[in-house]
C-alpha positions in Angstrom: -86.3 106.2 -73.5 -88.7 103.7 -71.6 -90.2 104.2 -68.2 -91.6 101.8 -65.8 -94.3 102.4 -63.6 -94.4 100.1 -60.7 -97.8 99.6 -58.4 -99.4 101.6 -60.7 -103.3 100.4 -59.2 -105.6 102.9 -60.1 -103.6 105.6 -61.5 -104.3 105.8 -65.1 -104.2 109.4 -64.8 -100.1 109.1 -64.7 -99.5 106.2 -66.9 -101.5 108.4 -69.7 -99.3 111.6 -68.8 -96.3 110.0 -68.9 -96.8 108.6 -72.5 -97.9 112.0 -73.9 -94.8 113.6 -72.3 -92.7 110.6 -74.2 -95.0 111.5 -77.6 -93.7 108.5 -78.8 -89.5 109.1 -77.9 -90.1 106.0 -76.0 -92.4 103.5 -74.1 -94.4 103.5 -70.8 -94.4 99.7 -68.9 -96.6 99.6 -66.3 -96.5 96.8 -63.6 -98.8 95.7 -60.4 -99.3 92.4 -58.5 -103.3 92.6 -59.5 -104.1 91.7 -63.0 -107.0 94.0 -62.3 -105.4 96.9 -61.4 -106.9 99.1 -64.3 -104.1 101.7 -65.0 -101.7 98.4 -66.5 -103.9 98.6 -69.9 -103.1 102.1 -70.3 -99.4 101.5 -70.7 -97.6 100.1 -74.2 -97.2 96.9 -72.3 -97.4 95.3 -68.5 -95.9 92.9 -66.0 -98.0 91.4 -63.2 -95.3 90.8 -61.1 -94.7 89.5 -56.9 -95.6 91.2 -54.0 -93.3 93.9 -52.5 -93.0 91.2 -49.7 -92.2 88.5 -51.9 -88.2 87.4 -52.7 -89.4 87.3 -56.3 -90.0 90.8 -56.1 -87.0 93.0 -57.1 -85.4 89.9 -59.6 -88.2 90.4 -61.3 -88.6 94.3 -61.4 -84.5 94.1 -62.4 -85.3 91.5 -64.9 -88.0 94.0 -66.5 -86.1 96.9 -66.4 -83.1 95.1 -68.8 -85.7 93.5 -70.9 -87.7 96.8 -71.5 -83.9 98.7 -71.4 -85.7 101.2 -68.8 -84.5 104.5 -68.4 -86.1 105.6 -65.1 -88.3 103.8 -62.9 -90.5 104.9 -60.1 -93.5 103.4 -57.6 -96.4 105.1 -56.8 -97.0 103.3 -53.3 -95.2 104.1 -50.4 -93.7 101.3 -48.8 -92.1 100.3 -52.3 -90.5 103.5 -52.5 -87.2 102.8 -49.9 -87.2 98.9 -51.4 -86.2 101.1 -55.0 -84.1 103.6 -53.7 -81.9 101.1 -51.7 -81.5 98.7 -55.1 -80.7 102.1 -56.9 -76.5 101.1 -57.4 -78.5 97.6 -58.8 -80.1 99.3 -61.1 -77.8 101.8 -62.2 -75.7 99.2 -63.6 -77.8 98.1 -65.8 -78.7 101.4 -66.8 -82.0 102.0 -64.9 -82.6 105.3 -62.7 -84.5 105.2 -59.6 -87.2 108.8 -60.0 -87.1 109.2 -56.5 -85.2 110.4 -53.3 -82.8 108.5 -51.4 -83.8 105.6 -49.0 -83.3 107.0 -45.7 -85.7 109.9 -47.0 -88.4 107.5 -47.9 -87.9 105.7 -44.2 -88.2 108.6 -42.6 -91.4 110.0 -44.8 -93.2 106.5 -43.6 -92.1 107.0 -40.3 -94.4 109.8 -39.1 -92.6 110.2 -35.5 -89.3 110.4 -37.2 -90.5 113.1 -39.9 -92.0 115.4 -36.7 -88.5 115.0 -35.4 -87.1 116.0 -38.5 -89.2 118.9 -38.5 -89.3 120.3 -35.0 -85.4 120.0 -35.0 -85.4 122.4 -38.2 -87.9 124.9 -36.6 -91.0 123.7 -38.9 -94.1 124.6 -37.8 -95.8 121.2 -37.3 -98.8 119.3 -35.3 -97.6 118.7 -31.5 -96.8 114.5 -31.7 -96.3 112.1 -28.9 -94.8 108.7 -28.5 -95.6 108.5 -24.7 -99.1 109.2 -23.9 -98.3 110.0 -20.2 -96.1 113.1 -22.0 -99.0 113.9 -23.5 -101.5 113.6 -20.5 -99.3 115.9 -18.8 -99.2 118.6 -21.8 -103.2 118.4 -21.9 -103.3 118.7 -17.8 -100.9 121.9 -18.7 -103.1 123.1 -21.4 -101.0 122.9 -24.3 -103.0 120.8 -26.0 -106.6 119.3 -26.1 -108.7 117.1 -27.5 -110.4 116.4 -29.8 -106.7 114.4 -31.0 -105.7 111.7 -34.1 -104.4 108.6 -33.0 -102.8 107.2 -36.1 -99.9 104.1 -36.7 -96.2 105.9 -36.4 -95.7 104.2 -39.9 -98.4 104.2 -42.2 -99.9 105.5 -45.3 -103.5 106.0 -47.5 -105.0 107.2 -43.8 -105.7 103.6 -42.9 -106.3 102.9 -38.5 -106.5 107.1 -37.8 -108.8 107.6 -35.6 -110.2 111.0 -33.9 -110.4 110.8 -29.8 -112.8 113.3 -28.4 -111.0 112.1 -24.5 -108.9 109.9 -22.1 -111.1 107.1 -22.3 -110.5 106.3 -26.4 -107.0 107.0 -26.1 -106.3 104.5 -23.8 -108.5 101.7 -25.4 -106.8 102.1 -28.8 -103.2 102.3 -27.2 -104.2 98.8 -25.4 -105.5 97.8 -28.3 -102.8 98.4 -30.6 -98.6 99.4 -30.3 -96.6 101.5 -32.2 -99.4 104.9 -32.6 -98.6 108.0 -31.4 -101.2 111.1 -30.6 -101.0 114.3 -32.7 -102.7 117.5 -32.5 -105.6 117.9 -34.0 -106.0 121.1 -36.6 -109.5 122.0 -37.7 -108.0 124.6 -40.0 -107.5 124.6 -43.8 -106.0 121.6 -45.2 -103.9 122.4 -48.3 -101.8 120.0 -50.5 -98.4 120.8 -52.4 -97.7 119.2 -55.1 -93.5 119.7 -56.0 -90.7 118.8 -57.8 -87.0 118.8 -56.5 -84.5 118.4 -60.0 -83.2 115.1 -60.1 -79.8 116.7 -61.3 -79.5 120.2 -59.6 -81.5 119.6 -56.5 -83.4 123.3 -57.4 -87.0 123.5 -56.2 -88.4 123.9 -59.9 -92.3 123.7 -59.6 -95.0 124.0 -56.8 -98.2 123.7 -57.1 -100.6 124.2 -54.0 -104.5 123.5 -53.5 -107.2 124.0 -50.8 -108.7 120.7 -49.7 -112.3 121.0 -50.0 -113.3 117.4 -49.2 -111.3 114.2 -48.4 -112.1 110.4 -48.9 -109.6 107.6 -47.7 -107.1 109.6 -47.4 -106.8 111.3 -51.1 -108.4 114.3 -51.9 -111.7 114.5 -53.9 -111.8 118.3 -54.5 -110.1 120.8 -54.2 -109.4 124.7 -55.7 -105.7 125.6 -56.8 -104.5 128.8 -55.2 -101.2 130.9 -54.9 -99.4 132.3 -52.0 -95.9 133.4 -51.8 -95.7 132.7 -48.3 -96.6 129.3 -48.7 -94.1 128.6 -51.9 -91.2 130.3 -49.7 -91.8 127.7 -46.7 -92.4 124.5 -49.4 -89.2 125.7 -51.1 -87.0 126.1 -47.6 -88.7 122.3 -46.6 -88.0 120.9 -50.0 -84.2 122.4 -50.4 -83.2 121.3 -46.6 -84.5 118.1 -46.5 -83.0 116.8 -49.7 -85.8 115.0 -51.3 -85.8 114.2 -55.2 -88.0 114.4 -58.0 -92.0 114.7 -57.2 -93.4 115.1 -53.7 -96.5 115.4 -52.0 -96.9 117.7 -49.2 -99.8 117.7 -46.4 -99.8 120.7 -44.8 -102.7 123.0 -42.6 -103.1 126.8 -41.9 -104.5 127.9 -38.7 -104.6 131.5 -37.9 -102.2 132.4 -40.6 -99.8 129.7 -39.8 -98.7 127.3 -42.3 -98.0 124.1 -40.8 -96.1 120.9 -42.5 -98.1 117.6 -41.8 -96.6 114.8 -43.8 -94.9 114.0 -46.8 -95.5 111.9 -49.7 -91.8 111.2 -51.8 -93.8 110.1 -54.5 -96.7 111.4 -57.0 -99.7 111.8 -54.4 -103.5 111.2 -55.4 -104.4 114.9 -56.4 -100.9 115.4 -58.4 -103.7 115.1 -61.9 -105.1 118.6 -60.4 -101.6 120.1 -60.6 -100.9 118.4 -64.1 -104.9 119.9 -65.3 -103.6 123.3 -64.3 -100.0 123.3 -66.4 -97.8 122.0 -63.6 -96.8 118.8 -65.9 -93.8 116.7 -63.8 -93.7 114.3 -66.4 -91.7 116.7 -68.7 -90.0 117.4 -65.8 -88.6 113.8 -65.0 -88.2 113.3 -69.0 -85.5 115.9 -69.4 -83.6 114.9 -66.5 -83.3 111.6 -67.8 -82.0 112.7 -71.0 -79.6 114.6 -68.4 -81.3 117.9 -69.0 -81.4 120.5 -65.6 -84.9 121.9 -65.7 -85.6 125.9 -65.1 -87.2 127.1 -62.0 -91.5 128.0 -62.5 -92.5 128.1 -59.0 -96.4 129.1 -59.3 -96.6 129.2 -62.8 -100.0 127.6 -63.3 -103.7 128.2 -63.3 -105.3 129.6 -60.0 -108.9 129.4 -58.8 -109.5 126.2 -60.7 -111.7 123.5 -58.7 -110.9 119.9 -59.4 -113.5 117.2 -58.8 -112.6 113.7 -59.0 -115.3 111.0 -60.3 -115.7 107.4 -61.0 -114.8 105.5 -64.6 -114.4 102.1 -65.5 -112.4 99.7 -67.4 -113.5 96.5 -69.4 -111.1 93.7 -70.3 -111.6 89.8 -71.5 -111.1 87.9 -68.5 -108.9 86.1 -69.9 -106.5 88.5 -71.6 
């Protein structure tokens, strides 16, 4: 059984989980459009391969997977993610399986005005969002909301262009200055990140793990403390069972007077997933025994809590010329 790891950048963390999960049953193939993207010389072997934008792009991902005969593959950026899941009959013939939900899942996960539809039609708690920034002039004349608010991209990802808008003023100069943002509410409550896994073959809920973000850079979390509440796994397990996503996903969600609220979604392995895999929540098994068409048992919780993760800098050395 061989897996390949697409954009894998700076995740060494993941290629080196993956290939103790495999414990030698098979081979991890990493691949990136940077020759300096550090996590390929932690896999058995590596591609450097197109851009996502390029037409060279999937003939050569499909070209690796029946040279490599991959079992599963999966990205760990987001806009690769619907690019796989809509070439998933593709690669299904030649015996490849996309880890990952379906396409229109991963649209709608980019697409953050979309996803607050989603949820607000399914009676979610969830961040007020706006489109129109008249509507929401008129909801902050009202009072039902205030500033300070984000103004973020409706798609995006890795936090990139959110900005925080203490008043009227900065919210028209970035909508003149930009299309296609919307305005959300702005929480100054607890953010917390869930970590889960939806079987590939049953469609069960079979792990969560959740952790209180204790300080943020770019977007990913730098530390944070795993903790439990049943509350909290009942709502994940409800969002995670309606909404039909597959395999490992990344929840953003924030607490505010004892009110869980669902932020955005990740249908992929997020930044902090190592934190989950330090404290026994290991996915890669997970994904490894569905591919050998295995159903996996439901452990929501079952991990370490009160366990602080801080993230720190290493670095890699290779021949330039290798």
């Amino acid at each position: 059984m061989n897996i390949l790891i697409l954009s894998c950048g700076t995740r060494n963390k993941i290629i080196q989980y993956f290939r103790a999960s495999l414990a030698g049953e098979g081979k991890v193939i990493a691949a990136d459009c940077s020759r300096t993207a550090p996590a390929l010389y932690e896999a058995d072997r590596f591609y450097v391969i197109p851009r996502i934008t390029s037409p060279d792009y999937l003939p050569a991902v499909m070209e690796i997977c029946k040279k490599e005969q991959i079992s599963g593959v999966l990205s760990l950026i987001d806009p690769e993610l619907s690019i796989l899941a809509d070439a998933q009959a593709e690669l299904a013939q030649i015996g490849t399986k996309v880890i990952g939900s379906s396409a229109e899942l991963c649209k709608r996960s980019l697409n953050k005005w979309e996803m607050f539809q989603w949820l607000k039609e399914h009676h979610y708690p969830c961040a007020r969002t706006y489109i129109d920034k008249n509507e929401f002039y008129r909801d902050q004349s009202a009072k039902l909301i205030d500033y300070p608010v984000f103004i973020k991209p409706i798609c995006g990802s890795a936090s990139i262009s959110i900005y925080k808008a203490e008043d009227r003023e900065t919210v028209d100069f970035l909508f003149r200055k930009a299309d296609n943002l919307m305005i959300q509410e702005y929480f100054d409550g607890q953010e917390i990140g869930a970590d889960c896994y939806i079987d590939m073959l049953s469609g069960e809920v079979v792990s969560i793990f959740t952790k209180k973000k204790l300080v943020m850079r770019a977007g990913e979390t730098d530390k944070a403390v795993s903790f439990r509440d049943p509350k909290l796994f009942e709502l994940v397990a409800r969002f995670a069972a309606e909404s039909g996503f597959r395999a490992a996903i990344d929840i953003d969600i924030f607490e505010k007077n004892g009110v869980y609220y669902i932020s955005e979604v990740n249908p992929r392995f997020g930044g902090g997933y190592p934190h989950a895999y330090a404290c026994g929540a290991d996915f890669m098994k997970l994904i490894v025994n569905n591919l050998k068409g295995a159903s996996n048992t439901a452990r929501i919780g079952d991990y370490e809590e009160d366990i602080c993760m801080m993230k720190y800098n290493e670095i890699q050395t290779i021949r330039s010329k290798e």
